[in-house]
C-alpha positions as protocol buffer text, in pm:
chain_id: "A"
residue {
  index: 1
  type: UNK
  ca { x: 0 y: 0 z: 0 }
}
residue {
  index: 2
  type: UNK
  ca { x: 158 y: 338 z: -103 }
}
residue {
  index: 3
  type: UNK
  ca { x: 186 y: 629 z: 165 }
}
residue {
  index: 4
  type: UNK
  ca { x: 20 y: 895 z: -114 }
}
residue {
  index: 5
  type: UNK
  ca { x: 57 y: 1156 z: 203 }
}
residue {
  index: 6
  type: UNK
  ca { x: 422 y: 1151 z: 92 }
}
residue {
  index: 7
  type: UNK
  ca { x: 377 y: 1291 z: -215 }
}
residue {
  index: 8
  type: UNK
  ca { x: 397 y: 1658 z: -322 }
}
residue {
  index: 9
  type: UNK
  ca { x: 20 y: 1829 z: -312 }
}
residue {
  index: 10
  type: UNK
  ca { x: 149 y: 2097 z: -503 }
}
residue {
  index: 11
  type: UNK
  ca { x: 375 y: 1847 z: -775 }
}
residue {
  index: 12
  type: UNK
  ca { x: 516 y: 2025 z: -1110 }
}
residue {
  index: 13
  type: UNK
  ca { x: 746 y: 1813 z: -1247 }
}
residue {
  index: 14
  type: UNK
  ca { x: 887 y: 1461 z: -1272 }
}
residue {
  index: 15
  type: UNK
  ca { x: 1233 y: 1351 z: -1308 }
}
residue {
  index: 16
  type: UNK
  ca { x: 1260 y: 1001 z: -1468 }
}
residue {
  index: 17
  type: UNK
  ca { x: 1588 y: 796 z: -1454 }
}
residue {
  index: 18
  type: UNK
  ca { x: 1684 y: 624 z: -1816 }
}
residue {
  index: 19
  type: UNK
  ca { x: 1834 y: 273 z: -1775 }
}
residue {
  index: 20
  type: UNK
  ca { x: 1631 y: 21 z: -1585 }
}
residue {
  index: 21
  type: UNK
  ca { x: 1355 y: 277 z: -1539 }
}
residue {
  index: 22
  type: UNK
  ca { x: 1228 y: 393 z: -1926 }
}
residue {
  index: 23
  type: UNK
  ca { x: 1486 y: 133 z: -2139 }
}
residue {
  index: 24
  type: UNK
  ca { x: 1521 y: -241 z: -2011 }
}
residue {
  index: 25
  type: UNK
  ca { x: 1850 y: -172 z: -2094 }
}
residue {
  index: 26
  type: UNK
  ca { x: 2080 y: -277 z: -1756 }
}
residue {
  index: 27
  type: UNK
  ca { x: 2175 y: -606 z: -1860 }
}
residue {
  index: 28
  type: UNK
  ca { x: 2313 y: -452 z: -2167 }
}
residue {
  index: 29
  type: UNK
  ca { x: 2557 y: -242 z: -1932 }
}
residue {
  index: 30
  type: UNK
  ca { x: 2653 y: -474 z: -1737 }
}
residue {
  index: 31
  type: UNK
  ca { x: 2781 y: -682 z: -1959 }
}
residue {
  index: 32
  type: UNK
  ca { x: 2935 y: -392 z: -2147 }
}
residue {
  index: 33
  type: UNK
  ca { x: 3138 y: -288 z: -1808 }
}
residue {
  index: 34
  type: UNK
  ca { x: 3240 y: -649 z: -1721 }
}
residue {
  index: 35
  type: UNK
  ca { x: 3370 y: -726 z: -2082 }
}
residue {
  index: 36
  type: UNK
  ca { x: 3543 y: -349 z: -2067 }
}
residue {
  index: 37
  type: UNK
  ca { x: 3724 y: -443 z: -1701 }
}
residue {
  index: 38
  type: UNK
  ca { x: 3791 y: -731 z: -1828 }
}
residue {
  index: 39
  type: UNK
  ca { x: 3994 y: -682 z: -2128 }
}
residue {
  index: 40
  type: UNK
  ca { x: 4238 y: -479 z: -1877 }
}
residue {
  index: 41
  type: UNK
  ca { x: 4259 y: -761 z: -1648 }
}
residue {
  index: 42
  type: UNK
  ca { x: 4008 y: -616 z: -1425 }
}
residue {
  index: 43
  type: UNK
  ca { x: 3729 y: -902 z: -1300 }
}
residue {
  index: 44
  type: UNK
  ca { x: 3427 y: -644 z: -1238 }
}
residue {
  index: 45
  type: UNK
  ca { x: 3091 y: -832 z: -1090 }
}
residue {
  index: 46
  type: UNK
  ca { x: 2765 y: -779 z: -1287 }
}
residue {
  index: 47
  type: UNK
  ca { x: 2596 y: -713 z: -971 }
}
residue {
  index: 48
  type: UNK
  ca { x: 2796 y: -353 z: -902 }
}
residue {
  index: 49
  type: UNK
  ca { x: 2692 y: -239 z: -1247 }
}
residue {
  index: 50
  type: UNK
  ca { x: 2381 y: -239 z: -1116 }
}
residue {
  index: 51
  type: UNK
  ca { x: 2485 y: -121 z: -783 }
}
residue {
  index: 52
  type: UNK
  ca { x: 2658 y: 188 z: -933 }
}
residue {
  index: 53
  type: UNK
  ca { x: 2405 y: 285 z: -1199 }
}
residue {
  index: 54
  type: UNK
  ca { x: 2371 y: 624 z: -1247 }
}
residue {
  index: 55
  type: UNK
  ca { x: 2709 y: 712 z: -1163 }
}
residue {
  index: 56
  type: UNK
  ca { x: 2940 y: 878 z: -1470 }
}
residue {
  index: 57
  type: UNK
  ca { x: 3145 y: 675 z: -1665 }
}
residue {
  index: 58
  type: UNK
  ca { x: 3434 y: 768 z: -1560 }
}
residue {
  index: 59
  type: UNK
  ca { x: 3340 y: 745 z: -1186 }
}
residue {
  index: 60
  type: UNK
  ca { x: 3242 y: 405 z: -1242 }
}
residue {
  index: 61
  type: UNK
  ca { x: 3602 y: 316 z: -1374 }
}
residue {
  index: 62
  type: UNK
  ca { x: 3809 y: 497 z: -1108 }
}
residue {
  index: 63
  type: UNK
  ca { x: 3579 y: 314 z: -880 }
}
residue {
  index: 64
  type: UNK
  ca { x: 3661 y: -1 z: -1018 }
}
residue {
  index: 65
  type: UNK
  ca { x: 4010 y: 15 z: -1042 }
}
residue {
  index: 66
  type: UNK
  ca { x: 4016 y: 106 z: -671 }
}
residue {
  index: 67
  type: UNK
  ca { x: 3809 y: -141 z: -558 }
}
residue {
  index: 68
  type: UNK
  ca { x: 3940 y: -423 z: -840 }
}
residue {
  index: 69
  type: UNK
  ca { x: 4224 y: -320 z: -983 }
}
residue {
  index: 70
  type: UNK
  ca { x: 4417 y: -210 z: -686 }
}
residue {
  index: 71
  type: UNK
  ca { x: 4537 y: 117 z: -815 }
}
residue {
  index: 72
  type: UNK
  ca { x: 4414 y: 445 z: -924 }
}
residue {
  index: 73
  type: UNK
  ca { x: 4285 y: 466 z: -1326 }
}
residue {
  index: 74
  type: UNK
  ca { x: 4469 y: 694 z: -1532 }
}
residue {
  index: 75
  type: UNK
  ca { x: 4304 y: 926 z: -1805 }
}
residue {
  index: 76
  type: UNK
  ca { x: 4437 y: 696 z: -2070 }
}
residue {
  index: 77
  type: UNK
  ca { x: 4290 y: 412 z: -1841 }
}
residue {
  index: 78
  type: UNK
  ca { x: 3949 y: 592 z: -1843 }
}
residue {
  index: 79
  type: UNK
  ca { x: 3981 y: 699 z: -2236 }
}
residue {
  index: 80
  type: UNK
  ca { x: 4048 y: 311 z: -2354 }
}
residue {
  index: 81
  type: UNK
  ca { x: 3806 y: 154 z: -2071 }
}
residue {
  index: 82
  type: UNK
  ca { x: 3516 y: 364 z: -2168 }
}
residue {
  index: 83
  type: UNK
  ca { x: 3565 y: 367 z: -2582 }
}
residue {
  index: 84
  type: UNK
  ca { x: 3552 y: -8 z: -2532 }
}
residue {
  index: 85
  type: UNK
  ca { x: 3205 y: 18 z: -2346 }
}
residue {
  index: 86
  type: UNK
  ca { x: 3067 y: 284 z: -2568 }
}
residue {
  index: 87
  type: UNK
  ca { x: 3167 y: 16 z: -2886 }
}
residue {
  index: 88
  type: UNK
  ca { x: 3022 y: -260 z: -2676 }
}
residue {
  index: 89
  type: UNK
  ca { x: 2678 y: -130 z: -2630 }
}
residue {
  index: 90
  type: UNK
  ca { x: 2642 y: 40 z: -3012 }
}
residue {
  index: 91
  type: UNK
  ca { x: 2659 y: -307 z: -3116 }
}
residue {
  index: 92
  type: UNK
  ca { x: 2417 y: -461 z: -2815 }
}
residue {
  index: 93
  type: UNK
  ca { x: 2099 y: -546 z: -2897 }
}
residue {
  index: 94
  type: UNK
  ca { x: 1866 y: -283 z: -2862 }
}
residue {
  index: 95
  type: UNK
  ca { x: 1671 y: -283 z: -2560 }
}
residue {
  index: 96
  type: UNK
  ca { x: 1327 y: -218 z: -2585 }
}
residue {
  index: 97
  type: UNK
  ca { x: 1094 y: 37 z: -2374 }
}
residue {
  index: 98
  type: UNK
  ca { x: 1020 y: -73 z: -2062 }
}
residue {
  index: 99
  type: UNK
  ca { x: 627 y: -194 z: -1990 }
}
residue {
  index: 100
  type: UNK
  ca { x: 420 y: 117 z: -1926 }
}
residue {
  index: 101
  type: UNK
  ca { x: 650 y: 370 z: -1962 }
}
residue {
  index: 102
  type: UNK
  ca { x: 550 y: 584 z: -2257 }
}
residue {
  index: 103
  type: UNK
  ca { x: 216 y: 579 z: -2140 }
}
residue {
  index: 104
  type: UNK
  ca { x: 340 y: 719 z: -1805 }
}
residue {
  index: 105
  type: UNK
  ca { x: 541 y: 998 z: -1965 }
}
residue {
  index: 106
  type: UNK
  ca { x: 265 y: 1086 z: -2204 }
}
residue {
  index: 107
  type: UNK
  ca { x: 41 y: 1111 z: -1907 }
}
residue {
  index: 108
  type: UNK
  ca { x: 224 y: 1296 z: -1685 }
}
residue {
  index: 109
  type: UNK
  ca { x: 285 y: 1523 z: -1962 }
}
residue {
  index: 110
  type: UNK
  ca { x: -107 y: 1565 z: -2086 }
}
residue {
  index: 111
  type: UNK
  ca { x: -177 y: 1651 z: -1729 }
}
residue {
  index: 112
  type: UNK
  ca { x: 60 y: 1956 z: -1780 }
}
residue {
  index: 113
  type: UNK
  ca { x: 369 y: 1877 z: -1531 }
}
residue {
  index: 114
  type: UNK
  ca { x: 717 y: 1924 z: -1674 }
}
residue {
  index: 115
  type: UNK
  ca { x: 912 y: 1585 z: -1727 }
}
residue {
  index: 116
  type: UNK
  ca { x: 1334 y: 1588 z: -1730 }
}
residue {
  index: 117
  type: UNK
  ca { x: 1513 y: 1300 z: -1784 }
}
residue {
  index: 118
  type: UNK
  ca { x: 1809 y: 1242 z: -1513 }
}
residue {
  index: 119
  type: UNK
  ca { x: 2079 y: 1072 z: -1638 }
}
residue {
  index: 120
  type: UNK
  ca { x: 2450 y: 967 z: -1569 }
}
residue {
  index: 121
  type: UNK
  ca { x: 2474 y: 801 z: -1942 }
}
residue {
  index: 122
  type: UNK
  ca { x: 2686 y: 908 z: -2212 }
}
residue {
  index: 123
  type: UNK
  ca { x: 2565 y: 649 z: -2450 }
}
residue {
  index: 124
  type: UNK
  ca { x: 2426 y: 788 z: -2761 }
}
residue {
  index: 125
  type: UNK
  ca { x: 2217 y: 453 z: -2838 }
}
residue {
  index: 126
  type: UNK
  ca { x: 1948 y: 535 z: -2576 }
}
residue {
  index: 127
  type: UNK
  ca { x: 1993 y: 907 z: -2574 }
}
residue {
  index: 128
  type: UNK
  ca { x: 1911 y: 968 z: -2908 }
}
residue {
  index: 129
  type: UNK
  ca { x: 1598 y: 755 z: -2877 }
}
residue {
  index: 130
  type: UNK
  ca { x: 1432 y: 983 z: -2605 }
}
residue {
  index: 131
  type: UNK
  ca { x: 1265 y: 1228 z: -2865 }
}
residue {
  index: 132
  type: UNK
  ca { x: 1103 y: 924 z: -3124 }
}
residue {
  index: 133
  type: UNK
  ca { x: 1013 y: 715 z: -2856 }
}
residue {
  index: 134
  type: UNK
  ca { x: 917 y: 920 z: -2488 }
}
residue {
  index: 135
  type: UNK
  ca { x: 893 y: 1306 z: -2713 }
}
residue {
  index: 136
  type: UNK
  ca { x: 1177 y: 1410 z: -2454 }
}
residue {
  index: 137
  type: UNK
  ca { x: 1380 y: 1758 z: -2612 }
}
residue {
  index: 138
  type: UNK
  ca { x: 1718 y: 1795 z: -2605 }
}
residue {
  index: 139
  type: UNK
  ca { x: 1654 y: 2063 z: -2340 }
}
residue {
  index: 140
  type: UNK
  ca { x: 1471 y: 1818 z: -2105 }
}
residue {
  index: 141
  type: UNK
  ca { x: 1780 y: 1593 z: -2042 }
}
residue {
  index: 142
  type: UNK
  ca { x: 2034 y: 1618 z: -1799 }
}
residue {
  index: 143
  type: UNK
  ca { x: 2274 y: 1355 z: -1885 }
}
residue {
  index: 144
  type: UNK
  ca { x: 2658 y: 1273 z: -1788 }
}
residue {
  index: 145
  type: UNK
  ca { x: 2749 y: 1549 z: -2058 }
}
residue {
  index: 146
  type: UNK
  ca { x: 2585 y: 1831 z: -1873 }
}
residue {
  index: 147
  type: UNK
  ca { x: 2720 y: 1787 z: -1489 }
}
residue {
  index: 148
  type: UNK
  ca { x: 3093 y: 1742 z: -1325 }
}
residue {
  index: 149
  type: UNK
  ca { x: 2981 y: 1555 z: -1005 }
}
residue {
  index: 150
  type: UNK
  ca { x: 2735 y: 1241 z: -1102 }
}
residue {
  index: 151
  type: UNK
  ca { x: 2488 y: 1084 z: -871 }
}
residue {
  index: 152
  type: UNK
  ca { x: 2485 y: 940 z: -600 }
}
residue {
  index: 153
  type: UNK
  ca { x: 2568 y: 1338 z: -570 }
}
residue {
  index: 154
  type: UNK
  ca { x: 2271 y: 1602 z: -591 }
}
residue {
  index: 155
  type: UNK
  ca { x: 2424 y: 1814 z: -862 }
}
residue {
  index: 156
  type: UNK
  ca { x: 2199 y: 1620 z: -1159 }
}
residue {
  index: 157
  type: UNK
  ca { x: 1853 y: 1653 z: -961 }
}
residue {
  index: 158
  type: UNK
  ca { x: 1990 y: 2009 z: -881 }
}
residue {
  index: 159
  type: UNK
  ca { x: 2004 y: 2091 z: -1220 }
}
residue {
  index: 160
  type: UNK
  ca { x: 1662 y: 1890 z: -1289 }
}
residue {
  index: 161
  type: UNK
  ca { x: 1544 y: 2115 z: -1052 }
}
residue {
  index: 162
  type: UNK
  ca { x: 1710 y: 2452 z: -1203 }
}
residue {
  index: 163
  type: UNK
  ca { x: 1541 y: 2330 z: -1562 }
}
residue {
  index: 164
  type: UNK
  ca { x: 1131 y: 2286 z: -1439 }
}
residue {
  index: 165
  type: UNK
  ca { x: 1225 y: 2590 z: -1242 }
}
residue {
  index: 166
  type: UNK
  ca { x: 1041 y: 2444 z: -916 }
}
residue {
  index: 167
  type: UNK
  ca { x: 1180 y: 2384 z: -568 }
}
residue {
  index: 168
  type: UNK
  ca { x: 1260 y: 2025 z: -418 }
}
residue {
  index: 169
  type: UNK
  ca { x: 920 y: 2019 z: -283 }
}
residue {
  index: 170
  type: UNK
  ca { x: 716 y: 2042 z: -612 }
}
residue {
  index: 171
  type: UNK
  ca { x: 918 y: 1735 z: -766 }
}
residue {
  index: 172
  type: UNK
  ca { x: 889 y: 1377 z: -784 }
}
residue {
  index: 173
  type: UNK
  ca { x: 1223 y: 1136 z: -880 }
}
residue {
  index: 174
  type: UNK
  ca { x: 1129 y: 790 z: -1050 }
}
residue {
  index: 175
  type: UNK
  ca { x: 1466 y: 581 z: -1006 }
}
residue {
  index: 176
  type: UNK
  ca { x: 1585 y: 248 z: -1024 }
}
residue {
  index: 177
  type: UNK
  ca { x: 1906 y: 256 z: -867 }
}
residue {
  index: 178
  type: UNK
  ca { x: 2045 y: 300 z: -522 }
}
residue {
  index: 179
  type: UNK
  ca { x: 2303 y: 595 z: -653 }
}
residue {
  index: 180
  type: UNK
  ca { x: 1992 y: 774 z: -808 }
}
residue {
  index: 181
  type: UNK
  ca { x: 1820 y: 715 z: -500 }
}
residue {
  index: 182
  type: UNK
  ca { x: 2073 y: 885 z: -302 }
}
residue {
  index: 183
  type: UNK
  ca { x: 2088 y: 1205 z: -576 }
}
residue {
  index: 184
  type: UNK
  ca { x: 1732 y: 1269 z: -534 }
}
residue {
  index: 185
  type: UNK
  ca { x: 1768 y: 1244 z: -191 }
}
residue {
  index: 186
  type: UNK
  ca { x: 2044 y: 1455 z: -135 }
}
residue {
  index: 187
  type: UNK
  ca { x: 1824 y: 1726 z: -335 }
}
residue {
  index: 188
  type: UNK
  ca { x: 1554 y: 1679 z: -104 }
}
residue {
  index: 189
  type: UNK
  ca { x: 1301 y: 1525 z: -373 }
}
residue {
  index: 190
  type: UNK
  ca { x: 1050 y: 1280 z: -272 }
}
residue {
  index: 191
  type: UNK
  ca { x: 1173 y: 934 z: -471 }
}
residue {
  index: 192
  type: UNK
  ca { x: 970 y: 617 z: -622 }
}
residue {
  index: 193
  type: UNK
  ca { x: 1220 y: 368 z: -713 }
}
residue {
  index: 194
  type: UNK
  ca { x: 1125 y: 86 z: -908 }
}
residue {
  index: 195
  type: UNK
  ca { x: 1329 y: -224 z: -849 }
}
residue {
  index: 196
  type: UNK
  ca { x: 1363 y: -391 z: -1216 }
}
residue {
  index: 197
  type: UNK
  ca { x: 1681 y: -471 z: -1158 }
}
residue {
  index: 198
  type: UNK
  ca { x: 1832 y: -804 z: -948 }
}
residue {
  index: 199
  type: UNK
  ca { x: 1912 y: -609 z: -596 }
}
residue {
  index: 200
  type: UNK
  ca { x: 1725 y: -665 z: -320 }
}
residue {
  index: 201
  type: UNK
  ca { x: 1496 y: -410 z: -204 }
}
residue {
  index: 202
  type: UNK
  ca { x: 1662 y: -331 z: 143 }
}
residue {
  index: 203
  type: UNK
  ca { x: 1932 y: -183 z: -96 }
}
residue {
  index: 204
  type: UNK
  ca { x: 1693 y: 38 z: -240 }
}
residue {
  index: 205
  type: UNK
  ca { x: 1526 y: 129 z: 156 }
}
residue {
  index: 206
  type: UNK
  ca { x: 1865 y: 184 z: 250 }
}
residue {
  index: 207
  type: UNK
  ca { x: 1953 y: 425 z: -22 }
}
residue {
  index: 208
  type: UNK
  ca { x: 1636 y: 676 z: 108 }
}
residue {
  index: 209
  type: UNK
  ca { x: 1377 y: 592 z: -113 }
}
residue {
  index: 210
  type: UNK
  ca { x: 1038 y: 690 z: -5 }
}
residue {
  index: 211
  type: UNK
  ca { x: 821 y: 454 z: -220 }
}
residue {
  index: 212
  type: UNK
  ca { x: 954 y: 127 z: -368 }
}
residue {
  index: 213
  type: UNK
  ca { x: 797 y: -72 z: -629 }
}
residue {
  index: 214
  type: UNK
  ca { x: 857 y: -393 z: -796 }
}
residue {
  index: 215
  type: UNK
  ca { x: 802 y: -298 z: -1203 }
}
residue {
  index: 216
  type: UNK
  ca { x: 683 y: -63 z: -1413 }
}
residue {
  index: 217
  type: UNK
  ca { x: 356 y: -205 z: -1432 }
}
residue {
  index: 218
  type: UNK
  ca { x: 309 y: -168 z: -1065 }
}
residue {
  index: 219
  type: UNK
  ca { x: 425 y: 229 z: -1098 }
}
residue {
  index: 220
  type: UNK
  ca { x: 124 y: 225 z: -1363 }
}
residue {
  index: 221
  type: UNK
  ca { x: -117 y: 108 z: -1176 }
}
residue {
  index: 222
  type: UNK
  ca { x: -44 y: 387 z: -917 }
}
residue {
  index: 223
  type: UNK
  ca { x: 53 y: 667 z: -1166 }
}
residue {
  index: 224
  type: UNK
  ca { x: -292 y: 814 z: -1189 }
}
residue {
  index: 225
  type: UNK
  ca { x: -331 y: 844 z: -808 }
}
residue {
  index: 226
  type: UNK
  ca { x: 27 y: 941 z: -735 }
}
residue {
  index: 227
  type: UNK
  ca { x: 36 y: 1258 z: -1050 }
}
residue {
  index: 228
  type: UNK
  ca { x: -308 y: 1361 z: -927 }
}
residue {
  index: 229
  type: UNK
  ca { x: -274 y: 1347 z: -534 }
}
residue {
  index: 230
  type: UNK
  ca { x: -404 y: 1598 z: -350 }
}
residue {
  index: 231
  type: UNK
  ca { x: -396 y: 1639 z: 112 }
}
């Protein structure tokens, strides 16, 4: 049963997360960072590519190399690691919308609040899909192009923020991830995360979220009731 008392009575704008939340697209990256890792020697588990969705590319790889690799990455490291990923997923199958999803977005739009996409991808594949298949402008995305410090810090959901020009208290986050989670929290935004990933939910509690979920098709089940809440 969702707490609907948690959600913002006077809601503007909702920021949707990409991967795992509008594209089934995870299992692509995963196997697109493991493969990457691993042609530098670097065994990287499938299970932290979900862990650290959301983060930038490039904090992903210093990340690894700390935790796997034992040393710090160089920019040559982080150059070669990521051009390998970004070849890796243009020829990865391409993943298809996740259930629900447009219908949400065109919803949420037709009842007049502003949607941004929050994102710590670089990938062109999905990126370039956002206006054909969710009618998402170029404007409407913040993606790992447009901010220096990626989630799990606030600076993406600030800048969310910044583009609906509303305050933390007239947003809603829709996330998948516990680094997204802990973005939107760190702004101060009430966050839904949808778990259609493989981590266990505690992860997700335990990252902040406020509401969690198991799919998409639960989300739409709620979405008419959650976008049109009132106290």
């Amino acid at each position: 049963m969702i707490n609907y008392k948690i959600i913002p009575s006077t809601l503007k704008a909702v920021f949707f997360d990409m991967d795992g939340v509008l594209y089934d697209s995870m299992s692509n990256h995963a196997h697109s960072w493991v493969e990457s890792f691993k042609a530098v020697g670097i065994d990287f588990p499938a299970y932290d590519a979900y862990l650290n969705e959301g983060r930038t590319g490039n904090s992903t790889i210093e990340l690894a190399f700390e935790q796997y690799g034992n040393r710090k990455a160089t920019k040559e490291d982080i150059e070669k690691i990521y051009k390998h990923k970004t070849n890796l997923m243009l020829k990865a199958p391409s993943p298809e919308i996740m259930p629900e999803m447009q219908n949400i977005l065109q919803q949420t739009m037709a009842n007049g609040y502003k949607v941004i996409i929050v994102t710590g991808s670089k990938q062109p594949s999905l990126i370039t899909r956002l206006k054909n298949d969710f009618n998402i402008q170029k404007q409407n995305i913040v993606s790992g192009f447009d901010v220096i410090n990626g989630k799990p810090d606030p600076e993406p959901y600030l800048k969310a923020l910044k583009k609906a020009n509303c305050d933390a208290s007239q947003a809603l986050v829709i996330e998948n991830a516990p680094m997204g989670v802990k973005s939107a929290k760190a702004a101060n935004i009430t966050t839904i995360a949808v778990n259609t990933g493989i981590l266990k939910p505690e992860i997700l509690s335990d990252a902040g979220a406020d509401i969690i979920l198991d799919n998409t098709q639960q989300l739409a089940k709620e979405w008419n009731i959650i976008i049109k809440h009132q106290e």
